[in-house]
DOBA-750727 format. One record per residue (C-alpha): residue number from 1; residue in one letter; x, y, z. Coordinates in nm, 3 decimals, padded with zeros to 5 digits. Example, Ala and Ser with C-alpha at 12.3 -4.5 7.8 and 13.67 -1.06 7.14 Angstrom:
2
> 1/a/01.230/-00.450/00.780 .
> 2/s/01.367/-00.106/00.714 .
END
This chain:
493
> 1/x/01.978/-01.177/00.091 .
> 2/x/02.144/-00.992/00.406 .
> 3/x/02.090/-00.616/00.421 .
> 4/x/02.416/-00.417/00.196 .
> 5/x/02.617/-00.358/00.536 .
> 6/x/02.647/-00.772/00.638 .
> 7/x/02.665/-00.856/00.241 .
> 8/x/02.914/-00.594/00.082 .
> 9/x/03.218/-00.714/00.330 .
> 10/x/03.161/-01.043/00.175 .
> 11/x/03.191/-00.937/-00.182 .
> 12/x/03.484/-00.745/-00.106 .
> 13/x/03.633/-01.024/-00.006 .
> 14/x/03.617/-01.240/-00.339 .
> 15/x/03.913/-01.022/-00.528 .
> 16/x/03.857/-01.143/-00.874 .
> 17/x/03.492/-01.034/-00.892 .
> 18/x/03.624/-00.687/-00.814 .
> 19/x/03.914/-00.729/-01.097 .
> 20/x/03.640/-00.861/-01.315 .
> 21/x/03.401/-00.559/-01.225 .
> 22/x/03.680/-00.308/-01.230 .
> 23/x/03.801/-00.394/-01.586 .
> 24/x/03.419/-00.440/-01.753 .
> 25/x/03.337/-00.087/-01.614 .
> 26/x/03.596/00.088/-01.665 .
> 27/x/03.582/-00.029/-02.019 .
> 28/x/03.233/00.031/-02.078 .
> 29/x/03.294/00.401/-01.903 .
> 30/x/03.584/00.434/-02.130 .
> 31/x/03.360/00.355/-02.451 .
> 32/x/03.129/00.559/-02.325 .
> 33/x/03.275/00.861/-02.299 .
> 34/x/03.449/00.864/-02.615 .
> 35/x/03.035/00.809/-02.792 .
> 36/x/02.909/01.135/-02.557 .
> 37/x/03.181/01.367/-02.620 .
> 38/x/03.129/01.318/-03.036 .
> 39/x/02.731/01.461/-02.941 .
> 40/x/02.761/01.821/-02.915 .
> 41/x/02.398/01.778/-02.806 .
> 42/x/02.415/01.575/-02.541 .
> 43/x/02.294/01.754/-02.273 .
> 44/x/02.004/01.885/-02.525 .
> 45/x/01.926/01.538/-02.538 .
> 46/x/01.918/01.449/-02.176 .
> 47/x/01.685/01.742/-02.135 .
> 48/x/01.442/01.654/-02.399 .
> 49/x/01.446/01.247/-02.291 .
> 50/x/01.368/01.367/-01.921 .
> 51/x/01.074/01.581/-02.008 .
> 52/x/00.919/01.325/-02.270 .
> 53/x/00.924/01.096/-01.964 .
> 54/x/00.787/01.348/-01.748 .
> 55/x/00.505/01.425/-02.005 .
> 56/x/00.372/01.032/-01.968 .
> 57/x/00.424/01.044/-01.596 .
> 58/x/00.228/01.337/-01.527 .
> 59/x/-00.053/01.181/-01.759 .
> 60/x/-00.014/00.799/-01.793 .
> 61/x/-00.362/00.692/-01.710 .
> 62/x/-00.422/00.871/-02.046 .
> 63/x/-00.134/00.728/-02.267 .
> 64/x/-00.137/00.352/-02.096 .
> 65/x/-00.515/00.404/-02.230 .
> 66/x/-00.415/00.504/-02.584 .
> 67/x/-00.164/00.255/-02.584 .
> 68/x/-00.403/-00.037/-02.482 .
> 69/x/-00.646/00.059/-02.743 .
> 70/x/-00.401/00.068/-03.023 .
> 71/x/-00.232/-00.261/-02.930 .
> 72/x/-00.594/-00.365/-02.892 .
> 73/x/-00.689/-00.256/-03.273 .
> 74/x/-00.348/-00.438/-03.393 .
> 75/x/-00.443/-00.768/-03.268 .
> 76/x/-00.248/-00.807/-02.958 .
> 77/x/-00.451/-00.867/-02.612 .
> 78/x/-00.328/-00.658/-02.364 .
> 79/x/-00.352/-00.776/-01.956 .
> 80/x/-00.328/-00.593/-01.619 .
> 81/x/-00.068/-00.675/-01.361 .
> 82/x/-00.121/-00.436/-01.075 .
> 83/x/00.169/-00.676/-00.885 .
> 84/x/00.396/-00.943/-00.936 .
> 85/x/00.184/-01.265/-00.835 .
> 86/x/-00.098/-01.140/-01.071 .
> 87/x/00.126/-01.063/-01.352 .
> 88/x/00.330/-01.460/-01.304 .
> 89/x/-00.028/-01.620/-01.333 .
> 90/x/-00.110/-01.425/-01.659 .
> 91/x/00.182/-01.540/-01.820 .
> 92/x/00.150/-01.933/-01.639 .
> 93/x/-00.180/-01.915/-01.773 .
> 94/x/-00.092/-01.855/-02.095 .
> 95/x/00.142/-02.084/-02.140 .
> 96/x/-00.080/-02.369/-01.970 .
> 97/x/-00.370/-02.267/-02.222 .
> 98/x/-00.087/-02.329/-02.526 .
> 99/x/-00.006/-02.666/-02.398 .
> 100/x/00.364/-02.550/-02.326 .
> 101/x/00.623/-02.733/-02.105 .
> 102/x/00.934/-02.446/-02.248 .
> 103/x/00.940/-02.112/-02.272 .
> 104/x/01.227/-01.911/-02.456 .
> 105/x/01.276/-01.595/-02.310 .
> 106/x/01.449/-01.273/-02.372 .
> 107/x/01.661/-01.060/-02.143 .
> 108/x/01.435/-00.862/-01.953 .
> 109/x/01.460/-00.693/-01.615 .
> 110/x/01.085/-00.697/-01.519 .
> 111/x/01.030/-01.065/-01.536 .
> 112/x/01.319/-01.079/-01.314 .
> 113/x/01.161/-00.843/-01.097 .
> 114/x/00.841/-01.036/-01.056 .
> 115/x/01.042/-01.376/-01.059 .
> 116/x/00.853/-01.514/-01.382 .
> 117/x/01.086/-01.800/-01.424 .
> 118/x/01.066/-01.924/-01.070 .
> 119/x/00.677/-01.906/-01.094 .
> 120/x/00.684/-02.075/-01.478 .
> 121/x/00.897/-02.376/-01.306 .
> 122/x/00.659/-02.397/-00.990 .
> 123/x/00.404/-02.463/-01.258 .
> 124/x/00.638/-02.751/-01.437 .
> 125/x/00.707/-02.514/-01.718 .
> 126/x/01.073/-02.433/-01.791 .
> 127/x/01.203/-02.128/-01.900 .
> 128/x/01.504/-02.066/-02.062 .
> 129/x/01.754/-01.779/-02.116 .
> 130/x/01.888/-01.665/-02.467 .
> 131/x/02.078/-01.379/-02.345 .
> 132/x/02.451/-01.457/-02.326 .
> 133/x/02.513/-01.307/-01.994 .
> 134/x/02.174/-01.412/-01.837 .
> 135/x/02.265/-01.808/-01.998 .
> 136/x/02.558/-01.785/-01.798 .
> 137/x/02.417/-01.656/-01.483 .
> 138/x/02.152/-01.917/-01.560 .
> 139/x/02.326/-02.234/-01.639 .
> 140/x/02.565/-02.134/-01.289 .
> 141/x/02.227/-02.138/-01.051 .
> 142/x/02.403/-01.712/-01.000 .
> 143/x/02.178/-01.422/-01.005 .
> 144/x/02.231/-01.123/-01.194 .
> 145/x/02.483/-00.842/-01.062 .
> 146/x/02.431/-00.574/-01.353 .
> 147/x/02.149/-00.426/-01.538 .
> 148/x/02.276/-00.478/-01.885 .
> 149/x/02.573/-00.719/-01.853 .
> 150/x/02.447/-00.970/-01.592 .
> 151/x/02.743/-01.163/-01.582 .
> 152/x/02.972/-00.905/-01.561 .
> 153/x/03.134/-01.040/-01.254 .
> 154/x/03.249/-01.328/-01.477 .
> 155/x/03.575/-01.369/-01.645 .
> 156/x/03.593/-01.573/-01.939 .
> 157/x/03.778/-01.886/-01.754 .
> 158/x/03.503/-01.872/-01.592 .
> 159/x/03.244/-01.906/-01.813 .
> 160/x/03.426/-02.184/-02.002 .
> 161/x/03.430/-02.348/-01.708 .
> 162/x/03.043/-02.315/-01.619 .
> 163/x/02.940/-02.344/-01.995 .
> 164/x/03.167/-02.748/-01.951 .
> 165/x/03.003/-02.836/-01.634 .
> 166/x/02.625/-02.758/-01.660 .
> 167/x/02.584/-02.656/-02.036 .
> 168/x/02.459/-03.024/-02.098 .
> 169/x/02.169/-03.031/-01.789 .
> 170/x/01.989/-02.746/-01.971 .
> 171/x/02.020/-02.887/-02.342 .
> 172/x/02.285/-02.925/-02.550 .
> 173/x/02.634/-02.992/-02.421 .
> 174/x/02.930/-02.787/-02.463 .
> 175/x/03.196/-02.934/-02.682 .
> 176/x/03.454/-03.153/-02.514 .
> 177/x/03.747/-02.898/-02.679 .
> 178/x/03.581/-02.580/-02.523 .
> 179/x/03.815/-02.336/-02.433 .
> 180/x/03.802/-02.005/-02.307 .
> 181/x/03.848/-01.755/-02.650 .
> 182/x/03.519/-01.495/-02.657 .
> 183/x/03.454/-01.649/-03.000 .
> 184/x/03.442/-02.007/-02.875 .
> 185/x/03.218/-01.914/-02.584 .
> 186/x/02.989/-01.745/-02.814 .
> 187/x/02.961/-02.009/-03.078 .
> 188/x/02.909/-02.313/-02.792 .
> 189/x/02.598/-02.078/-02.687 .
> 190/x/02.508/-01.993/-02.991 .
> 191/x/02.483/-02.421/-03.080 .
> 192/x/02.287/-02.454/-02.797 .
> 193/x/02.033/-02.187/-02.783 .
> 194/x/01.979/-02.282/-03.162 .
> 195/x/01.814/-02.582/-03.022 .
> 196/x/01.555/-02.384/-02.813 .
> 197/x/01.432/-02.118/-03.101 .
> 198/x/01.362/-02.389/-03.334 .
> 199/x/01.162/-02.613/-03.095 .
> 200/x/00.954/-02.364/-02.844 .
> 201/x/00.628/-02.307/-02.946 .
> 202/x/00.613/-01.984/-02.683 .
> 203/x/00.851/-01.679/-02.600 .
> 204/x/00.899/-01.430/-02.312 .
> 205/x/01.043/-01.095/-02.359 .
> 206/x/01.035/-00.775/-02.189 .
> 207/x/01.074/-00.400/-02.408 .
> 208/x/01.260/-00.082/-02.413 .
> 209/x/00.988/00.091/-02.472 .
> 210/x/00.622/00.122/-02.579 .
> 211/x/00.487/00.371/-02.776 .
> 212/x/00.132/00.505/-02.685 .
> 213/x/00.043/00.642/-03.039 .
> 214/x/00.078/00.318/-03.214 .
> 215/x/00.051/00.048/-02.928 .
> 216/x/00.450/-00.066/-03.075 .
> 217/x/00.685/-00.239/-02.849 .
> 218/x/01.044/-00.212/-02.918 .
> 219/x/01.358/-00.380/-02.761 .
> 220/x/01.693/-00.337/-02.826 .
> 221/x/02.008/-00.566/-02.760 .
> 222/x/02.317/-00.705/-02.918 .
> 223/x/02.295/-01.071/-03.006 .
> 224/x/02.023/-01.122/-03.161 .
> 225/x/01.824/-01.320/-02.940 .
> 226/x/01.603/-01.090/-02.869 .
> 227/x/01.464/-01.116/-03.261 .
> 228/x/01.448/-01.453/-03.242 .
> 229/x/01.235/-01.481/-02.927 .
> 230/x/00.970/-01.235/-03.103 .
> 231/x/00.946/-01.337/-03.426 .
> 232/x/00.956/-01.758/-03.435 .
> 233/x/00.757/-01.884/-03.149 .
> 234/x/00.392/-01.889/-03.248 .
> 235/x/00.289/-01.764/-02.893 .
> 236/x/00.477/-01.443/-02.784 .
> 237/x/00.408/-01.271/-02.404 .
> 238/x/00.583/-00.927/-02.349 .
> 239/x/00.618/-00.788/-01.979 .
> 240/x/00.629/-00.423/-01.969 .
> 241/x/00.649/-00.190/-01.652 .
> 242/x/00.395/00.039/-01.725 .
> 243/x/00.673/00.341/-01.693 .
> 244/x/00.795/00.212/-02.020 .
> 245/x/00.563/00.435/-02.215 .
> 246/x/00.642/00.689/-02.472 .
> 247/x/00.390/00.935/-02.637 .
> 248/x/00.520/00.892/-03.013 .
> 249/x/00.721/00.711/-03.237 .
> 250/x/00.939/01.019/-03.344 .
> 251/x/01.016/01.065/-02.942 .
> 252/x/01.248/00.717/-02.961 .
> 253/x/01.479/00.919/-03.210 .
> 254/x/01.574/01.073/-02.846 .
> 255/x/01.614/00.737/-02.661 .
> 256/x/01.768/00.543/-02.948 .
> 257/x/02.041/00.816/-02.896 .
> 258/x/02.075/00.802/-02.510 .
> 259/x/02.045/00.409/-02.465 .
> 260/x/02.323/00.294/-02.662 .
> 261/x/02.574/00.501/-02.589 .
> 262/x/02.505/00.515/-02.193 .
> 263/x/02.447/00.156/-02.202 .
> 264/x/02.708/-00.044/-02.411 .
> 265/x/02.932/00.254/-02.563 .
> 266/x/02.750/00.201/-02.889 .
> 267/x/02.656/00.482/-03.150 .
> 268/x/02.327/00.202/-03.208 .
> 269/x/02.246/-00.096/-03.107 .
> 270/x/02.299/-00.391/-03.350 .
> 271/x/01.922/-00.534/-03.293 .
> 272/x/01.690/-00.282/-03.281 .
> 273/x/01.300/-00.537/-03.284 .
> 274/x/00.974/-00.364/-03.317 .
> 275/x/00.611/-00.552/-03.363 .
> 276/x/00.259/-00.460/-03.298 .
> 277/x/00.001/-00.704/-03.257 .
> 278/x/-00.058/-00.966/-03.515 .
> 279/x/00.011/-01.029/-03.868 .
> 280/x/-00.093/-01.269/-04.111 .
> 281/x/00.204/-01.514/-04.193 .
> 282/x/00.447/-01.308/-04.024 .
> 283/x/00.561/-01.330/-03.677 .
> 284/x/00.393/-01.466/-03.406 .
> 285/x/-00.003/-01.546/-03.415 .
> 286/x/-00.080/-01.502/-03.068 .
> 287/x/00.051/-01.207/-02.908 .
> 288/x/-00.026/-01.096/-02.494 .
> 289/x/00.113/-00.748/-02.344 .
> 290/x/00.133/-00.789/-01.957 .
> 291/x/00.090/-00.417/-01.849 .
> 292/x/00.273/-00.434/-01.472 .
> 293/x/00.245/-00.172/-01.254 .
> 294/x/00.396/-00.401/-00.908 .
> 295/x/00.392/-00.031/-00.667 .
> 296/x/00.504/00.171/-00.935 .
> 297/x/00.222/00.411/-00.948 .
> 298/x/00.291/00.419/-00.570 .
> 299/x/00.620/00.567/-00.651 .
> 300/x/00.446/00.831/-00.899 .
> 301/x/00.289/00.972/-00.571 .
> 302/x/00.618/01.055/-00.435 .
> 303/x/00.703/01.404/-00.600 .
> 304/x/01.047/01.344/-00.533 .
> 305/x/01.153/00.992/-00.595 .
> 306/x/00.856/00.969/-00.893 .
> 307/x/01.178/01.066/-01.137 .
> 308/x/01.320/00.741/-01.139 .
> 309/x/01.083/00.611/-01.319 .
> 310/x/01.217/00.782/-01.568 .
> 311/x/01.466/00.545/-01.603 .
> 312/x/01.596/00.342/-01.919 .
> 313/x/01.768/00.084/-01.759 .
> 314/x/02.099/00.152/-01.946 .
> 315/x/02.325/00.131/-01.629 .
> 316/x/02.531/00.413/-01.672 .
> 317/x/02.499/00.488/-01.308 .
> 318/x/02.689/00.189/-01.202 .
> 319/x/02.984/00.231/-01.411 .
> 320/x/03.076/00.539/-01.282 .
> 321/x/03.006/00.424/-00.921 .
> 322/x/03.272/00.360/-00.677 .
> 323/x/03.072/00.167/-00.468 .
> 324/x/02.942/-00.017/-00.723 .
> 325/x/03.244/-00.112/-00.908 .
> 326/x/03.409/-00.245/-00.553 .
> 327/x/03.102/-00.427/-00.398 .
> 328/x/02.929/-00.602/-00.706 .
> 329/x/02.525/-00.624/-00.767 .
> 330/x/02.469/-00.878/-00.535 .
> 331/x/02.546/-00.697/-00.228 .
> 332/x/02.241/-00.478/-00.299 .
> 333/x/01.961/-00.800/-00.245 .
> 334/x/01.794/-00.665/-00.530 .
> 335/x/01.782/-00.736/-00.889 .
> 336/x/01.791/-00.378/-00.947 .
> 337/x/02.168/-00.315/-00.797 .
> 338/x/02.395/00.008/-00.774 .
> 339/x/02.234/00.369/-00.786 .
> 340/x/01.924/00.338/-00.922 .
> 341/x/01.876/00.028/-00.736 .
> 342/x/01.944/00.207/-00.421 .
> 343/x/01.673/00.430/-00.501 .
> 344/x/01.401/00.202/-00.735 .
> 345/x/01.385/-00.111/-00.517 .
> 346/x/01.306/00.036/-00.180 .
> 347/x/01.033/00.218/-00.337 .
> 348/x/00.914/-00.070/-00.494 .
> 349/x/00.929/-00.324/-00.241 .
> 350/x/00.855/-00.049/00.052 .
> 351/x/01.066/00.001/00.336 .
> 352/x/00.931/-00.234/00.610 .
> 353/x/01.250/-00.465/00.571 .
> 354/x/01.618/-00.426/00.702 .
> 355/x/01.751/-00.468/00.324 .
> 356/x/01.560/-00.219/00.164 .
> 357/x/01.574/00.018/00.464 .
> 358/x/01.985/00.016/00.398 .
> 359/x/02.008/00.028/00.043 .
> 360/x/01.998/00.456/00.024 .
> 361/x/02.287/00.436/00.255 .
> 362/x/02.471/00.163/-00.015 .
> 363/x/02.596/00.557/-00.148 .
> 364/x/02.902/00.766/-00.080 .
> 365/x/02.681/01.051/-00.242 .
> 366/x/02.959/01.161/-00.497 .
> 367/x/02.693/01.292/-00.747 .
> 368/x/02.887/01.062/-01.029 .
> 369/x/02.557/00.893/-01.125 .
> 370/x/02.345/01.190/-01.143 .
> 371/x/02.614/01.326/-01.402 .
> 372/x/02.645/00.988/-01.580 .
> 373/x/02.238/00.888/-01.610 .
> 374/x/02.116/01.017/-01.932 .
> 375/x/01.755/01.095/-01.796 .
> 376/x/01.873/01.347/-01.577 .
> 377/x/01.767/01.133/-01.280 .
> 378/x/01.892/01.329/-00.940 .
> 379/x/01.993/00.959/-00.787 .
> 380/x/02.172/01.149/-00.435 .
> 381/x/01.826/01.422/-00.397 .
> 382/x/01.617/01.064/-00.398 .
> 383/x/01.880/00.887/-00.182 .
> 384/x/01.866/01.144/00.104 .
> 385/x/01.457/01.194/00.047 .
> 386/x/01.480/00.800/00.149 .
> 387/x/01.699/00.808/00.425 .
> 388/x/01.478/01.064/00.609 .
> 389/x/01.179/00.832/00.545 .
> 390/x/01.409/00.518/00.689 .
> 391/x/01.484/00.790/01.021 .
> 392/x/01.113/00.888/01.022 .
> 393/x/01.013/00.505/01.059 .
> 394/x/01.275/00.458/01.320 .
> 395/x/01.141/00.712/01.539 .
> 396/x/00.963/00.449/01.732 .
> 397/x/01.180/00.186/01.770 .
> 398/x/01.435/00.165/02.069 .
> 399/x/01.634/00.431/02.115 .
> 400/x/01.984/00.365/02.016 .
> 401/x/02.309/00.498/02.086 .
> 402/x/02.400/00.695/01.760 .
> 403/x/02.006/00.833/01.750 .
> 404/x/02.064/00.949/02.074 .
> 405/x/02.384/01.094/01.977 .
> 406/x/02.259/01.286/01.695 .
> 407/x/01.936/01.408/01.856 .
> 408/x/02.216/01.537/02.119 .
> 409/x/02.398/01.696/01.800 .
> 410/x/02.060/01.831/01.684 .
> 411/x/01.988/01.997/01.979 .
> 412/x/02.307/02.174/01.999 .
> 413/x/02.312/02.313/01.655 .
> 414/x/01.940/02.429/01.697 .
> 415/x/02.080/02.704/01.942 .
> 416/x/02.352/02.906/01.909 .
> 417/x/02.415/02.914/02.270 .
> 418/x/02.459/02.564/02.311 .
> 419/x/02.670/02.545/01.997 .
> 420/x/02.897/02.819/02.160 .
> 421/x/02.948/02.581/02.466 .
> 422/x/02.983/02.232/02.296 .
> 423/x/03.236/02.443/02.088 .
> 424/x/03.423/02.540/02.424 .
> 425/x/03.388/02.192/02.560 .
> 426/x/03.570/02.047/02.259 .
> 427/x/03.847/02.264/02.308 .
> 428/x/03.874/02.196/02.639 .
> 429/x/03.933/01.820/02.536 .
> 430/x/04.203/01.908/02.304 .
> 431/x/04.427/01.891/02.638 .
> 432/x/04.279/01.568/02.656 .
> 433/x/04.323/01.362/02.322 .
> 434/x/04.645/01.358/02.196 .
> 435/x/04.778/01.178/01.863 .
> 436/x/04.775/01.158/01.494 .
> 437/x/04.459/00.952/01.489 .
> 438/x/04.276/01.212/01.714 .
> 439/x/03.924/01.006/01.827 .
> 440/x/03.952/00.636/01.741 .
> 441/x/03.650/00.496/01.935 .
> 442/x/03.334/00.616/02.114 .
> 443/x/03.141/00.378/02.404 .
> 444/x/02.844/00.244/02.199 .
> 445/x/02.977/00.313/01.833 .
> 446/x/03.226/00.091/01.777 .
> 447/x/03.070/00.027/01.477 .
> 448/x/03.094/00.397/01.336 .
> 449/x/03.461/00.385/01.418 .
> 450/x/03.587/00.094/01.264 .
> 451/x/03.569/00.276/00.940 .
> 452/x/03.633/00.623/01.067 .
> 453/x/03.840/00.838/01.292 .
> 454/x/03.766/01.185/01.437 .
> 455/x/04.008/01.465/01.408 .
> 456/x/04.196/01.598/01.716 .
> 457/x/03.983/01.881/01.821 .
> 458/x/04.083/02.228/01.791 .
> 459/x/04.226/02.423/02.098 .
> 460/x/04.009/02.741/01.960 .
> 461/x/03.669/02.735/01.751 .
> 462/x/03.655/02.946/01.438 .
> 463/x/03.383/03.127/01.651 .
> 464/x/03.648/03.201/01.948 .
> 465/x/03.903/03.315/01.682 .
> 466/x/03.650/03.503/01.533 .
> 467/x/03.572/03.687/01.877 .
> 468/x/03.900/03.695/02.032 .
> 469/x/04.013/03.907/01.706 .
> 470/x/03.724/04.125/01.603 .
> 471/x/03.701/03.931/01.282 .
> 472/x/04.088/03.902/01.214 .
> 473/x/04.163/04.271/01.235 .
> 474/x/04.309/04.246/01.581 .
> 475/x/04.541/03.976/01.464 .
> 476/x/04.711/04.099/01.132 .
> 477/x/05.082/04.103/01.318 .
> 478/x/05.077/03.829/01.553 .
> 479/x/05.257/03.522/01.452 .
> 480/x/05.126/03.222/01.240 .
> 481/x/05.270/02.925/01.279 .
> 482/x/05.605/02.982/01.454 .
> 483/x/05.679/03.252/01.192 .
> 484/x/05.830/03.616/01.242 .
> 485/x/05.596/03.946/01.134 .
> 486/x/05.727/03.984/00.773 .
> 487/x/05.867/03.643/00.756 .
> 488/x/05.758/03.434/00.428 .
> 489/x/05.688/03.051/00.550 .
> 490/x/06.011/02.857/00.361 .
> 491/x/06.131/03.151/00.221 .
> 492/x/06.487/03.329/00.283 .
> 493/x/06.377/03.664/00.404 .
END
């Protein structure tokens, strides 16, 4: 993927992915909304989510014990990934040792992090989607472009039209009549994916959480598919970041609250799974936890950016951002995308390449995603933390003409002397530049400009006023602005 400056003009190109994006979030925000403002809690809740988090942050080596040994005791085997490579061969192993050519797998955003099904299929093992969204994305050779609704840059035409062409390479074929209601969509997907929960003898998922106390997993989603991936197949392998922790089962009466309504404009989700190990006659026999850490006790290092691992992966943060909603997820390169993936992917993958080093600048800063995230997570505080590490690495690469340009500016506003005379200087060049437009190009930053125009610069600095007029007291009858002392601007008298 190019870095989010080469791949967002793109995007903006394709003008019904940004209809499709604008109406999905700004229906989802809508929903939203209308679910927070009934919680006269709400910001209670935030509060109390954020510091349960912080609680297993500040002392997961302790609860990722607790929770191994109680997953342990319930029958499950638990496995550490510290990356992605070691965590794909635990769960290729697996499925080799089961004798499985298919997987089934549920929705989940760390396998897609760690690019399980690409590794399963290097291996000759397929894996298959049950999600909706991710089907779609699937079936179309896409990638995601949203947290929870990966296809949201889809239209329903569209679908019909993907679900007519390639439905039938992957399994059963979509019916020759298909056309393009939600409720026929659903019901060709739902034929097909019936096919693969009856006949795979192994499932994939991923979980909202894991409680340390009991060594639980729990997911929540709103199909269905989910329950069927972890309760039919006789082998069942869950991925889990190991950020996913919570201390106790009564702490998910918190996140229960937060997730649904941040995520889908829900009071509750419809399918709310928990299992614990094994159980005789009930539920899969042969159950694996993949623990993954893939940098992400790196990032609890980082006193400042360690907060988004807070995260619940509800994508409230991208509905409410502008950028977002007008470039799409796949301008980010990640499949992490808007806010939090501005923040969470180039600490996870590091910032030695050109796409991570741009995604804290994929931000206008607004603050609308630090209002909208229900963890409290200060998205802009990281951003700006990462774009002084990106300027700290750059420090010894060529010098270019914008660095040079704002160590210049740096300079200047280090001393108040030099500030006084760059402040003269630019008045002196209001005699010069003339127009509306004021500065429409600079030598070297052509760049910079095609976006952005500087102001006409002021004849007199605030500072010269300030002087010139002891403070304004010198300067209480002269006119303002072609009027007369005593004249009121517009008025009659």
């Amino acid at each position: 993927m190019p870095p989010f400056p080469e791949a967002a003009p793109a995007q903006l190109r394709n003008s019904q992915q940004r209809i499709n994006l604008e109406h999905a979030t700004h229906t989802i925000r809508g929903k939203r909304n209308r679910l927070v403002a009934e919680k006269d809690d709400w910001d209670a809740l935030r509060t109390a989510g954020a510091a349960a988090k912080n609680e297993v942050l500040l002392h997961l080596d302790t609860y990722l014990q607790q929770f191994e040994d109680a997953a342990t005791a319930a029958g499950a085997t638990v496995h550490w990934a510290p990356d992605a490579h070691a965590a794909n061969r635990i769960v290729t192993e697996i499925a080799i040792e089961q004798g499985v050519t298919e997987v089934v797998k549920a929705k989940s955003m760390a396998t897609e992090e760690i690019g399980l099904v690409e590794a399963l299929a290097a291996a000759g093992i397929d894996a298959y989607e049950t999600d909706l969204a991710e089907l779609i994305v699937q079936l179309s050779g896409d990638i995601p472009s949203h947290i929870v609704v990966p296809a949201i840059h889809r239209n329903r035409s569209e679908i019909r039209e993907i679900f007519t062409r390639n439905m039938k390479n992957f399994g059963r074929p979509a019916p020759d009549d298909l056309g393009d209601e939600p409720r026929e969509l659903a019901d060709a997907a739902r034929r097909h994916l019936r096919e693969k929960f009856l006949s795979a003898k192994m499932a994939v998922s991923g979980a909202n959480f894991a409680v340390a106390e009991s060594g639980a997993l729990l997911l929540v989603e709103s199909e269905g598919n989910g329950r069927m991936c972890v309760t039919m197949p006789e082998t069942l392998v869950s991925v889990v970041g190991i950020e996913k922790l919570v201390p106790t089962w009564r702490d998910l009466e918190i996140y229960l609250q937060l997730l649904a309504r941040s995520a889908t404009g829900e009071r509750m989700n419809p399918y709310t799974s928990v299992w614990s190990g094994v159980h005789d006659g009930d539920g899969p026999q042969n159950v694996h936890i993949v623990l993954l850490d893939n940098n992400r006790t790196d990032v609890l290092a980082d006193e400042v950016g360690r907060q988004a691992l807070r995260c619940i992966r509800c994508a409230a943060c991208l509905n409410v951002c502008p950028v977002y909603e007008r470039a799409g997820g796949h301008a980010y390169g990640s499949v992490y995308p808007g806010p939090i993936g501005a923040i969470l992917t180039p600490m996870l993958r590091g910032l030695g390449d050109k796409v991570d080093q741009e995604l804290p600048y994929a931000s206008s800063l607004c603050g609308a995603c630090y209002e909208a995230c229900p963890m409290e997570i200060n998205i802009p505080r990281v951003l700006v933390q990462l774009r002084a590490d990106v300027v700290d690495r750059e420090r010894t690469f060529p010098p270019s003409p914008e660095r040079v340009a704002m160590k210049a500016a740096a300079a200047m506003f280090d001393s108040p002397g030099r500030l006084g005379l760059g402040e003269k200087l630019a008045g002196l060049s209001h005699k010069v530049i003339r127009g509306e437009r004021g500065i429409t190009n600079v030598p070297g930053f052509g760049s910079w400009f095609s976006t952005r125009d500087i102001g006409e610069p002021p004849a007199e600095s605030f500072r010269g006023w300030w002087e010139r007029t002891d403070g304004g007291r010198d300067d209480h009858d002269k006119p303002r602005h072609g009027h007369r002392p005593g004249e009121v601007p517009g008025g009659d008298h």
